[in-house]
C-alpha positions as CSV (number, residue, x, y, z in Angstrom):
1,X,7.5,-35.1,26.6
2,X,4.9,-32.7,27.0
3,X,4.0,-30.4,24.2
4,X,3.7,-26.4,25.5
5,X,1.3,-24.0,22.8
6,X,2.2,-20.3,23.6
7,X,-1.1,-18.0,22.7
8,X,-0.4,-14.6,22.5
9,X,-4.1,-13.1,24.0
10,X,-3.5,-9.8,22.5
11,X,-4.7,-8.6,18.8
12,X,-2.6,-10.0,15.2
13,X,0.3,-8.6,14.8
14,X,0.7,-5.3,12.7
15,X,2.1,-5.3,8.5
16,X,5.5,-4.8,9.0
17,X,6.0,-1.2,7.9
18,X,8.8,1.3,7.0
19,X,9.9,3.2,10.0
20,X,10.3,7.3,9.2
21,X,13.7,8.5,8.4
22,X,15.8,10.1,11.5
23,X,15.5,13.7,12.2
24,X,18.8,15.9,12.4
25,X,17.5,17.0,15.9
26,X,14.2,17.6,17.5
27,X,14.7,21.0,18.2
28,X,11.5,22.5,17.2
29,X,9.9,19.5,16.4
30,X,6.7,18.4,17.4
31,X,7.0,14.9,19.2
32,X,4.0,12.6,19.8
33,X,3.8,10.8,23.0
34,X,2.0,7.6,23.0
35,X,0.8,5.7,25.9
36,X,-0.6,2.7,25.9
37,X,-2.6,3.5,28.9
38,X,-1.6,1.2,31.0
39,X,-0.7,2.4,34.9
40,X,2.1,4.8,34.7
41,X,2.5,5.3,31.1
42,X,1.4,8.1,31.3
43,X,3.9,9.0,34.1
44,X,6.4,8.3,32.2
45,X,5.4,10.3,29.4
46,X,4.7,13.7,31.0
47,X,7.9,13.5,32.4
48,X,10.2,12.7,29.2
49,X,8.2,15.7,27.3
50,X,9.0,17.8,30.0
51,X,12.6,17.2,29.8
52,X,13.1,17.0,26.0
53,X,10.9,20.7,26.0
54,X,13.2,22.3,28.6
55,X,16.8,20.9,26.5
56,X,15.8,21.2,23.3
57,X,12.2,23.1,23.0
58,X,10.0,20.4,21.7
59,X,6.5,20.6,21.6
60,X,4.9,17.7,22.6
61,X,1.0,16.1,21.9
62,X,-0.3,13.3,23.8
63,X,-2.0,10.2,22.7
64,X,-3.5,7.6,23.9
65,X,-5.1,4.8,22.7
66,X,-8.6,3.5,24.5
67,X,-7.6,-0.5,25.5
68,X,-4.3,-1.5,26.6
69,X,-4.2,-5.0,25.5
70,X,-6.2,-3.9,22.1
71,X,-4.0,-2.1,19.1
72,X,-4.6,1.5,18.2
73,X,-7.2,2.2,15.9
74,X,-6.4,3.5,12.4
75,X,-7.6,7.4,13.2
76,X,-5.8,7.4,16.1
77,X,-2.5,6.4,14.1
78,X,-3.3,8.3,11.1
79,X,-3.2,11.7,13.0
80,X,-0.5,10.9,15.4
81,X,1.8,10.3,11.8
82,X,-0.2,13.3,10.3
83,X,0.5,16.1,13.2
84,X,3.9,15.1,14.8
85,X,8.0,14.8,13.9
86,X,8.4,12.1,16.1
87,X,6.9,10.1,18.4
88,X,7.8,8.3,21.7
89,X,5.9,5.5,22.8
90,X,5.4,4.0,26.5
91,X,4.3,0.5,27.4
92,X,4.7,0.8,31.1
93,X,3.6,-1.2,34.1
């Protein structure tokens, strides 16, 4: 029988890290929304800030990292987790 080697062409895999503890609600909150600018993230994105701002009066900040099959750079990261609550993040095609 054949043997089948699955390569994942994308970059390592992250550390594994803590996730943040859960807010008592976002009202108020500032919420990142990351894409990761693939077609339509984006999309998708602009319309769940938009909907989270009207029902509970988020304020959102975008983000988007440069190369869709590449991970984030650390800068990029560093001031999403420095400026925002929350964050929402969209791999979308």
């Amino acid at each position: 029988m054949a043997r089948i080697v699955v390569l994942n062409p994308t970059s390592s895999p992250p550390p594994p890290e803590a996730l943040g503890q859960r807010l008592e609600s976002l009202r108020g909150a500032t919420v990142g929304f990351f894409s990761n600018n693939k077609p339509n993230a984006d999309v998708l994105l602009e319309r769940t800030a938009a909907a989270l701002q009207a029902r509970v009066g988020i304020t959102p900040r975008f983000f988007t990292k440069d190369i869709p099959s590449l991970e984030a750079g650390p800068d990029l990261l560093r001031t999403c987790r420095e400026t925002c609550h929350a964050v929402v993040l969209a791999a979308y095609d």
